[in-house]
Structures are given as structure tokens and as C-alpha cells.
N, C-alpha and C positions, 0 to 999 in steps of 0.2 A: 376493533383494535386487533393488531394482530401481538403475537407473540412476542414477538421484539418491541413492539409498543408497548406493551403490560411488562415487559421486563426494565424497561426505560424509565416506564411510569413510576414503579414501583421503586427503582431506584433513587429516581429524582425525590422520592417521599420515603425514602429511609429513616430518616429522622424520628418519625413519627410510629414506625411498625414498631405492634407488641405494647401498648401503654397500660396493659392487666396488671393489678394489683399484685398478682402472681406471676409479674413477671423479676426474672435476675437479672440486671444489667451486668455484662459481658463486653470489659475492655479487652481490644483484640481477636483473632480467632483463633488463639492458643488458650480460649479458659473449654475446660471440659466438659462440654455440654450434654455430654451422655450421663451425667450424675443430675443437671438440671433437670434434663426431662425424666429419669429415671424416678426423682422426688415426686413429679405428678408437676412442675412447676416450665414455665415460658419461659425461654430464653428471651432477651432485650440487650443486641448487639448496641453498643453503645460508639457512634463513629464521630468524630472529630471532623470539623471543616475548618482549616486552616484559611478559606480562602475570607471567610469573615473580617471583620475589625475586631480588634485586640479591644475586650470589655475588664469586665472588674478582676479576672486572674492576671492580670498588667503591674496590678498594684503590688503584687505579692513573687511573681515567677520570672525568672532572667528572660530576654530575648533570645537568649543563645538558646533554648529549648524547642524541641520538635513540635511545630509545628500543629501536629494532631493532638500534642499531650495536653498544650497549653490551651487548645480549644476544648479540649474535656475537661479540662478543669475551670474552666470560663463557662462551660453549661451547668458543673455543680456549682457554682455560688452564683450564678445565676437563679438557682433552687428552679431549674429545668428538670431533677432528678429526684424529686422529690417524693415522697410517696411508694420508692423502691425499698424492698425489705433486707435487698442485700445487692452489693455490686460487687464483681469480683474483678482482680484485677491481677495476669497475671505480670511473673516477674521475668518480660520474656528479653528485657533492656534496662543498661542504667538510667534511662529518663522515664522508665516504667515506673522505676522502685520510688524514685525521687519522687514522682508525681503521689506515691502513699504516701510520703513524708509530707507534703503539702498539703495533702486533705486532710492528713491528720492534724497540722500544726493549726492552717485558717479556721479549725474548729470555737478556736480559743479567742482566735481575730474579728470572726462574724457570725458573732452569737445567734445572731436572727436570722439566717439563712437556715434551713430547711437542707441538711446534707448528710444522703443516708450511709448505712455501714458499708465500710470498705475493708473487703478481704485481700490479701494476698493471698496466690495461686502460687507458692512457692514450688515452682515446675523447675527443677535444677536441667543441663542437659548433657552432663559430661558423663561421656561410657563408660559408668563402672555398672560395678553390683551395689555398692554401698549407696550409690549417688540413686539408683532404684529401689532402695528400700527406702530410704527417706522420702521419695515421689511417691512411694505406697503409702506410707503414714499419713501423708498429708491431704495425698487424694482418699482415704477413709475419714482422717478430722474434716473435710469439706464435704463428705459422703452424709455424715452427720450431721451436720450443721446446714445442710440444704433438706433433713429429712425432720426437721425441729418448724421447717417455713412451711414442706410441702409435707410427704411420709417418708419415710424412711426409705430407701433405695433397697428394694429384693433383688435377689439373683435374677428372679424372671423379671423384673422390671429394666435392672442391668442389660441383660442380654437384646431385649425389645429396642432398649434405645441405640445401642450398638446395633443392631440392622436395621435402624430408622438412618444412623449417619451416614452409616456404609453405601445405603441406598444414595442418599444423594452425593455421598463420596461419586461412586460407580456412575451416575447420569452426568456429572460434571465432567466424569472423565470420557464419555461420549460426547459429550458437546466439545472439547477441547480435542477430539480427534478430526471433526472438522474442523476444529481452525488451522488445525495441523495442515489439511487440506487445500484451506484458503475459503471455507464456506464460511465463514461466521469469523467476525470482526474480533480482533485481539481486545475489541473496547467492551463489547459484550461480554466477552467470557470474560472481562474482570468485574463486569456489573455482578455477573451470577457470583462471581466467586464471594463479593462482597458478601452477598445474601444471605450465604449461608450459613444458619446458627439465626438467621436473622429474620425468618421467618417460621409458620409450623411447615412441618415435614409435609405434607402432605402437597400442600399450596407450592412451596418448592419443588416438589418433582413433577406436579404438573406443568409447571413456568418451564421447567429444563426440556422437559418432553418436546414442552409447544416450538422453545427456541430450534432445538433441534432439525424439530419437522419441517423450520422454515429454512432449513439450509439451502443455497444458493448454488450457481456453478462457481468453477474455481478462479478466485481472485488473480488478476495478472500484477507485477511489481515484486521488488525486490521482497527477500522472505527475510525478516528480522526475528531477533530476539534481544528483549529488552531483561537487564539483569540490574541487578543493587538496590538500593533503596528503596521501601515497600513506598508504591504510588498509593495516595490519598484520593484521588478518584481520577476516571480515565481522560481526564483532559490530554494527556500527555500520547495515550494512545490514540486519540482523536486527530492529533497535532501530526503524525507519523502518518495516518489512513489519510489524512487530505492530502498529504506529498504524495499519494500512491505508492507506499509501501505497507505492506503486513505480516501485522507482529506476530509471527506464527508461533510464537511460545515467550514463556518469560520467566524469571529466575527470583523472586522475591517472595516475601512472607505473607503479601496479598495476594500472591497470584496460586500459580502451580502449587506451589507448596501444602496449599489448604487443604490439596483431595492426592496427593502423591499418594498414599498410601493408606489401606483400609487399616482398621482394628480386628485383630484376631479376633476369631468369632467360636477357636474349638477350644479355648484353654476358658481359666476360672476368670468372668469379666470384669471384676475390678484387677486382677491384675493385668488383664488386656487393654485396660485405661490406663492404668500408670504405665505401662511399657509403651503403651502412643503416644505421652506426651513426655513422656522421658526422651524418648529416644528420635521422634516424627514430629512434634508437635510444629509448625512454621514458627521458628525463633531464629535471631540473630546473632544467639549467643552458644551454638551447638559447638562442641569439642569430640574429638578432632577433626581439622576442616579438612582434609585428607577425603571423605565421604562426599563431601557436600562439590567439590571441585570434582570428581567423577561424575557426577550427578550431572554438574553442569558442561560436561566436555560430552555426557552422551547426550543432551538433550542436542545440542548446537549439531552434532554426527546425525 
């Protein structure tokens, strides 16, 4: 298999990476996984297939809900999650928070289902100071509470997994400079992107390498970039590369966004965590969008 094949593969079998008793289920890729691994503990990206049939979360959650939310909540009572010590969930949307309110309530509904603790990641994102020191508090209350599962997060433990993320921050962002190029499929760099958090470190940077290595010469057709709604998986860019055009970048909270920017690596690291996901984290709810519309007029330049 080649590289692109193993990152396909791997993809296609998402579902199933990480099933370690020690592993944290992780809704979204805004929960802060530099405290998971800091704990000694797996991350277990938890992803949604909306392309499914509507099961037993029908009975209980509107239709008007997204799509991904309603399929994660249709794998917990399914009791698909069962056996996890903790899942975090953060609050990156209102159908995020709502989706706590629901796990919390069907508690009471379906006694017999098997549905493990659910945190909020109360990740605020509005630039203040105030709005970062409450991100501080709570990214230490979650510090602690992931070191009760695994050990306790040390500064050197801290610091390890911030240049464990940054590394595959930094390879993501070489893979994505060939697409820029036209080597490597805008469906790709959202496989990887998915991945990350989503596998261990190691295995990831080898996959990125390998994609890498396998770049191509430069794709001809129109050069797109796809913006809004975070895509659920790359059907969508699949759909664009058979018209023969490529997505040479894209503007959403699954895509770009995941590796835009490292975590300080020279100041004190927890609060070089709470300053990442205060201020960086991929969410749809950042203030003011004044930043976020720069962002996207220089990528489009």
C-alpha cells in the first residue's frame, strides 16, 4: 500500500482508532488534547456519520439538528461508548451545548444504556483578559480531572505534549503547502486533518511524511477554495476533484483551521493551552470576526 492508501484506509476505519480503556473521547478537534496526553492517557476522536439512518437519538433530538451531533448522540445510546472513563465535549456551538443537555437529560430516559461521563470543555472565545482567565480555570479544573483518570499533568509532561502537537501541527502544514501547489488532493489534506488527535503521535507523523513523499506534479484546473460549514467527510471535495477542479485551501473548523497555528512553546504551558484554545482553537463562535475575515481574504490572495 502506498501512503495515500494507508491514509485512506485509516480513514475509511476511523470509527474504530484508539478503543484503550485509556482512551478520552474527544468531540470535535477544539477539546485540548495536550492535557490528555500530558495525563499519560489516549485521545479517542469521537466523529459523527450523518450519512447513516436516524437510530434511537430520533426518539428524543429535533430533526433540525446537525447532522454530526445527532449521529453522536445516536452512538451513545446506542452504548457504542461505552467503557470510556470520560468524554469531553467542547462548547465550540450551540448544538454542541445542547447535545450536553441531552446526554444529560436521556440519562434518566434509558436507564440501561451504558453512557459514560460527559464534560464540558468550557472553551469561551471572545478577546478579552477576563474571558482568558476563566479558559485558565477551567483548562486546570480539566487538568485535574484528566490526572484523577491518568497522573497528574507536570510542566515536563505539559511541555512534551505541546511539541508532540506542534509537530504534527508543522507536518500538516507541509502537506497543505503542496496542495497549495496542486500535489496533493484538497480530499486528502482533509483525511489527515480529520486524524489529528485521532491517532498516537507517532503513527501520525509517519502517515504525513509518507503522504508527503508521495506528492505528485502540479494539478491542472481551476484552483478553488472551499469556505463555511465544517465538512463531515470529503465527499464534497471528491465531488469538485472529478469536475477537475482543486481545492487548493479551505476556510472551515475541519479544515485549515486545525493546524493554523502552533502553541507557544517559550512561556508557562498551561497557559500556552489556554491561550490556544481561547484565542486559536477551530470554533464557530470566535469574536471579533473582523480577524477571522482577514484570515480569509489573505488565504483566497
Amino acid at each position: 500500500m502506498t501512503a495515500l492508501d494507508t491514509l485512506r484506509a485509516t480513514y475509511a476505519n476511523r470509527h474504530a482508532l484508539s478503543p484503550q480503556d485509556t482512551a478520552i473521547g474527544c468531540i470535535t478537534q477544539a477539546v485540548p488534547i495536550e492535557l490528555v496526553l500530558a495525563a499519560g492517557l489516549t485521545p479517542r476522536r469521537i466523529f459523527g456519520d450523518p450519512s447513516t439512518p436516524p437510530g434511537p437519538g430520533a426518539r428524543y433530538m429535533e430533526d433540525e439538528m446537525d447532522g454530526e451531533v445527532r449521529s453522536i448522540f445516536d452512538q451513545i445510546l446506542r452504548g457504542r461508548l461505552a467503557g470510556l472513563p470520560l468524554v469531553l465535549l467542547p462548547r465550540v456551538s450551540e448544538q454542541h451545548l445542547q447535545l450536553h443537555y441531552y446526554i444529560a437529560e436521556v440519562r434518566n430516559w434509558e436507564p440501561g444504556v451504558q453512557i459514560p461521563p460527559v464534560q464540558i470543555v468550557d472553551v469561551m472565545q471572545t478577546a478579552y483578559w477576563s474571558t482568558g482567565r476563566y479558559v485558565h480555570a477551567r483548562m486546570t479544573e480539566l487538568a485535574a480531572t484528566l490526572g484523577a483518570i491518568g497522573h497528574v499533568p507536570t510542566p515536563k509532561s505539559l511541555r512534551d505534549a505541546i511539541a508532540a502537537t506542534n509537530a504534527m501541527r508543522r507536518a500538516l502544514t507541509r502537506v497543505n503547502d503542496l496542495r497549495r501547489q496542486g500535489r496533493i488532493a484538497g480530499s486528502d489534506v482533509f483525511r489527515l486533518c480529520a486524524l489529528f488527535g485521532a491517532m498516537p503521535v507517532d503513527g501520525f507523523l509517519a502517515l504525513a511524511e509518507g503522504v508527503a513523499d508521495t506528492a505528485g506534479a502540479p494539478t491542472a484546473g481551476p484552483r478553488l477554495m472551499l469556505s463555511g460549514a465544517a465538512q463531515d467527510d470529503p465527499s464534497f471535495y471528491e465531488a469538485i476533484e472529478a469536475a477537475g477542479a482543486h481545492v487548493a485551501a479551505d476556510d472551515h473548523v475541519a479544515g485549515e483551521r486545525v493546524f493554523a497555528r502552533l502553541i507557544d512553546e517559550t512561556i508557562d504551558p498551561m497557559e500556552a493551552i489556554a491561550e490556544h484554545y481561547h484565542l486559536h482553537a477551530p470554533g464557530i463562535r470566535q469574536f471579533p470576526q473582523k480577524p477571522q475575515d482577514a484570515r480569509f481574504l489573505a488565504t483566497c490572495r
